[in-house]
N, CA and C atoms as an extended XYZ file, in Angstrom:
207
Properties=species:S:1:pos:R:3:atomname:S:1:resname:S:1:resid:I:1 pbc="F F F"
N        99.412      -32.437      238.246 N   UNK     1
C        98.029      -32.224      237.908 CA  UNK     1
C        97.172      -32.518      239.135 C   UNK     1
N        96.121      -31.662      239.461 N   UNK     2
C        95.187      -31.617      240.616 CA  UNK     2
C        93.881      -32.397      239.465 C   UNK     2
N        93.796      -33.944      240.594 N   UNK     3
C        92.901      -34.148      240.142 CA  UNK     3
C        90.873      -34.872      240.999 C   UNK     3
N        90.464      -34.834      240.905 N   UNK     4
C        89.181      -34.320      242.106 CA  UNK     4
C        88.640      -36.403      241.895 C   UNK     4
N        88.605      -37.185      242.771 N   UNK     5
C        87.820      -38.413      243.097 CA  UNK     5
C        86.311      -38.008      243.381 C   UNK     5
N        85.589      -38.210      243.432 N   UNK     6
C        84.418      -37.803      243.486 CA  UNK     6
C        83.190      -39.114      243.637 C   UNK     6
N        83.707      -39.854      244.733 N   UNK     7
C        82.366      -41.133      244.709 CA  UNK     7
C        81.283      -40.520      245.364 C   UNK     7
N        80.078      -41.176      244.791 N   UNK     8
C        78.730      -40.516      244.917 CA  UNK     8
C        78.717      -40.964      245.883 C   UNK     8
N        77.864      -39.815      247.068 N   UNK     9
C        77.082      -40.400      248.454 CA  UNK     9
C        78.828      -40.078      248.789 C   UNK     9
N        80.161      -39.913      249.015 N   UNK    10
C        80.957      -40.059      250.082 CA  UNK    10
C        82.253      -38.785      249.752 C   UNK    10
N        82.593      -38.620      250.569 N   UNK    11
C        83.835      -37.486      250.550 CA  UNK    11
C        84.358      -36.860      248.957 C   UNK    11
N        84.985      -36.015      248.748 N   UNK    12
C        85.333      -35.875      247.519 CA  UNK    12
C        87.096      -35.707      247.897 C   UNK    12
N        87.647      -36.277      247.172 N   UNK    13
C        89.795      -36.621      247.683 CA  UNK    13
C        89.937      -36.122      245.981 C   UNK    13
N        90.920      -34.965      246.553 N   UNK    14
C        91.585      -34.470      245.668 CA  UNK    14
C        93.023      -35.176      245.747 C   UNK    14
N        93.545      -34.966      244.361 N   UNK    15
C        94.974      -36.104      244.386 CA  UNK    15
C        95.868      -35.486      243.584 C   UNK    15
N        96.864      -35.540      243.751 N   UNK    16
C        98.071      -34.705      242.751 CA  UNK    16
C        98.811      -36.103      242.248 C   UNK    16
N        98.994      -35.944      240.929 N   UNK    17
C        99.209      -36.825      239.681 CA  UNK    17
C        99.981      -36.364      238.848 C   UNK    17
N       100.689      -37.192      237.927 N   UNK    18
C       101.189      -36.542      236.779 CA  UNK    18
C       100.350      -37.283      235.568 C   UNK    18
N       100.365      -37.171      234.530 N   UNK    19
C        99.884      -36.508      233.084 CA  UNK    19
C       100.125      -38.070      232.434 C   UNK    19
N        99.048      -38.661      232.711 N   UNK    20
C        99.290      -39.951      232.021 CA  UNK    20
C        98.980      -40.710      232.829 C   UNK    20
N        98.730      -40.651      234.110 N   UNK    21
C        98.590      -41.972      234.766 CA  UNK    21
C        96.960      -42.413      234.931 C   UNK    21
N        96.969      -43.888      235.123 N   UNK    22
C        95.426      -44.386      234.898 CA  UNK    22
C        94.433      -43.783      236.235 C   UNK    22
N        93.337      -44.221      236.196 N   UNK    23
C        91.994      -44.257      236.822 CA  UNK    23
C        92.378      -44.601      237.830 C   UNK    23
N        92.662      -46.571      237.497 N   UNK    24
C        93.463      -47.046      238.280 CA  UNK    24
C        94.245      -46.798      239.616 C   UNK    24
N        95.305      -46.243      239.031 N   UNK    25
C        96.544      -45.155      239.714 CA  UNK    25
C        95.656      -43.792      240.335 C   UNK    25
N        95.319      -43.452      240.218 N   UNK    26
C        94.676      -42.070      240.942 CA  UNK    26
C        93.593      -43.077      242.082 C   UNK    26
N        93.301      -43.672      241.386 N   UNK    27
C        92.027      -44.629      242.768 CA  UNK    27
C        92.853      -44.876      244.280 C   UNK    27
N        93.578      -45.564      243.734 N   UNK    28
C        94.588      -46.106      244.598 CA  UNK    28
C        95.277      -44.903      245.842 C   UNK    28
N        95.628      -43.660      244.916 N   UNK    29
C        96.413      -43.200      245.695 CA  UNK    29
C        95.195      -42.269      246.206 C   UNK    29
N        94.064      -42.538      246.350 N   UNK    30
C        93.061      -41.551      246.848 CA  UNK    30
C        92.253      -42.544      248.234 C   UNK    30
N        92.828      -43.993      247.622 N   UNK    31
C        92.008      -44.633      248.700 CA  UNK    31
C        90.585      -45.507      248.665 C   UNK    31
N        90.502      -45.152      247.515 N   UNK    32
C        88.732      -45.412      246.848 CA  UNK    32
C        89.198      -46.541      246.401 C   UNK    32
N        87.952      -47.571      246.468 N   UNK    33
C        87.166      -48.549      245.297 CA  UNK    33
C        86.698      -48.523      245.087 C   UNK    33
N        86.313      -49.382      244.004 N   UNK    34
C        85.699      -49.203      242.639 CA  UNK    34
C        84.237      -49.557      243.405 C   UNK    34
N        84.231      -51.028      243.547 N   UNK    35
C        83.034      -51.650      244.353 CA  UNK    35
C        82.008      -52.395      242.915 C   UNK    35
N        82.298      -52.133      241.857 N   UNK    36
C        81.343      -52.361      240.826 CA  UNK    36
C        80.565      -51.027      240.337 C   UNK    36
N        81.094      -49.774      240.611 N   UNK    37
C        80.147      -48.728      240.541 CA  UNK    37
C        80.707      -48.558      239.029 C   UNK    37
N        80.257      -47.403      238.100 N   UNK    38
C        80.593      -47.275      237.130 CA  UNK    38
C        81.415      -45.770      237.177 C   UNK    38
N        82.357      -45.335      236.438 N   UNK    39
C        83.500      -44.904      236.239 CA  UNK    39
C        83.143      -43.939      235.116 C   UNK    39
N        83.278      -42.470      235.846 N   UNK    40
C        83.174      -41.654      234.430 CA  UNK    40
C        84.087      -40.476      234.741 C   UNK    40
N        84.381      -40.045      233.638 N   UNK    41
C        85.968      -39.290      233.528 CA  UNK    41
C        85.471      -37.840      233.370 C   UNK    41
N        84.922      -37.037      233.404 N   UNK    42
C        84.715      -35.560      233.239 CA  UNK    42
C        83.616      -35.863      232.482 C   UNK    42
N        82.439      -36.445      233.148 N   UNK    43
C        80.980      -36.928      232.453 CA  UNK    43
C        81.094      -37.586      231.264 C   UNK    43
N        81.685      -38.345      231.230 N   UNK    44
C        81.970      -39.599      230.353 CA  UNK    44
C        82.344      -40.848      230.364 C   UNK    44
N        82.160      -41.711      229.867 N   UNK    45
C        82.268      -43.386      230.290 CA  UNK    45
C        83.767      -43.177      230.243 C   UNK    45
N        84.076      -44.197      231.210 N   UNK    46
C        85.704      -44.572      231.322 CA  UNK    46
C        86.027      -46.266      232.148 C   UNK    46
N        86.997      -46.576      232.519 N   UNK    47
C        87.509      -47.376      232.804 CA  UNK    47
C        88.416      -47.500      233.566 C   UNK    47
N        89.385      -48.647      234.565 N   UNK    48
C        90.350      -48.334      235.362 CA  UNK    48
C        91.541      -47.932      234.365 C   UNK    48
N        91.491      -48.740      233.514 N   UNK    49
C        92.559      -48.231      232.313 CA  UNK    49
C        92.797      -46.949      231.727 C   UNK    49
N        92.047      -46.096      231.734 N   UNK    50
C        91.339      -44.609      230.894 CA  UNK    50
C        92.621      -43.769      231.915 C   UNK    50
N        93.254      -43.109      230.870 N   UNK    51
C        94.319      -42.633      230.978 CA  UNK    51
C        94.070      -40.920      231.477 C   UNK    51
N        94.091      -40.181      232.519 N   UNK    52
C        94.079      -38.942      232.895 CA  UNK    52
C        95.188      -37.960      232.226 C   UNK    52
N        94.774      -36.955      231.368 N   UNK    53
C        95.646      -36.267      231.029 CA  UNK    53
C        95.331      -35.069      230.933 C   UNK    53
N        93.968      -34.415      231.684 N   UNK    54
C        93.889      -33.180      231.642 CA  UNK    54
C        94.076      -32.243      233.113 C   UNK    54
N        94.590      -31.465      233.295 N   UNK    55
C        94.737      -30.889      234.922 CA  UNK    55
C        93.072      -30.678      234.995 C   UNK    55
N        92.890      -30.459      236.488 N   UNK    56
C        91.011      -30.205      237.025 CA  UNK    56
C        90.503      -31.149      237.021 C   UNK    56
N        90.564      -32.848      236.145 N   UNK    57
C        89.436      -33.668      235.727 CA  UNK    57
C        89.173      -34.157      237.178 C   UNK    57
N        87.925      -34.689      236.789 N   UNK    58
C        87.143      -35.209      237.507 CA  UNK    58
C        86.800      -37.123      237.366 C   UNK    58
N        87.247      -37.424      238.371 N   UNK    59
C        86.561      -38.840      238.452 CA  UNK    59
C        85.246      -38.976      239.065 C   UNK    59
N        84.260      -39.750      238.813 N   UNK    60
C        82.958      -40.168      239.332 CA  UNK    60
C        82.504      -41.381      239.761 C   UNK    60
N        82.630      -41.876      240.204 N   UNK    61
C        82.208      -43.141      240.848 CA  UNK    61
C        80.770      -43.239      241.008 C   UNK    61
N        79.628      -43.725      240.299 N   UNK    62
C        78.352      -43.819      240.726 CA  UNK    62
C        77.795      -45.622      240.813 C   UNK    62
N        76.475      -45.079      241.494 N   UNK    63
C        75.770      -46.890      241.501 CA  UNK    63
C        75.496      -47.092      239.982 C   UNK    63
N        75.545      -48.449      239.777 N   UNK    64
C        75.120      -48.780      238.241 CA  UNK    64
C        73.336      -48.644      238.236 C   UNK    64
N        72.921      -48.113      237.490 N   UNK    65
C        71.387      -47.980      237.625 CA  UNK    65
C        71.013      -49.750      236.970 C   UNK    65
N        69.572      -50.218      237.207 N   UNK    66
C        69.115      -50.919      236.820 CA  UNK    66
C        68.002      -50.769      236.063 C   UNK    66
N        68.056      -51.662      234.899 N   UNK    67
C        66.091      -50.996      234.395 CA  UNK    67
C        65.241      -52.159      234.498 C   UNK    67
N        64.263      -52.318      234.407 N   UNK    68
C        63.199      -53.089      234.129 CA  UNK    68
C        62.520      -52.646      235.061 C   UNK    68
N        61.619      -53.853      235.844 N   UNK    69
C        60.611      -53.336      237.179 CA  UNK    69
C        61.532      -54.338      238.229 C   UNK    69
């Protein structure tokens, strides 16, 4: 499975995977950390745990927004 890393603001690393393996596991073999950013799986909340099982997906790495003033 071709799958696309995608941290905001920096390179985009495509990674070849098989069908089941974590966030985690694809991070790793792409090179990326996490850093505290938040983690979304084909525009959706996820986790290092969140299991990849579709070919194409997309990981996202963004800043955590803050609210107040």
């Amino acid at each position: 499975m071709l799958v696309k890393v995608a941290p905001v603001g920096e390179r985009v690393v495509e990674v070849n995977t098989v069908n089941g393996e974590t966030i985690a596991d694809v991070l790793a073999i792409a090179g990326v950390e996490i850093n505290g950013r938040k983690i979304l799986l084909d525009n959706k909340d996820a986790d290092e745990t969140t299991k990849i099982t579709r070919d194409g997906s997309v990981v996202v790495l963004a800043q955590k927004m803050k609210g107040g003033r």
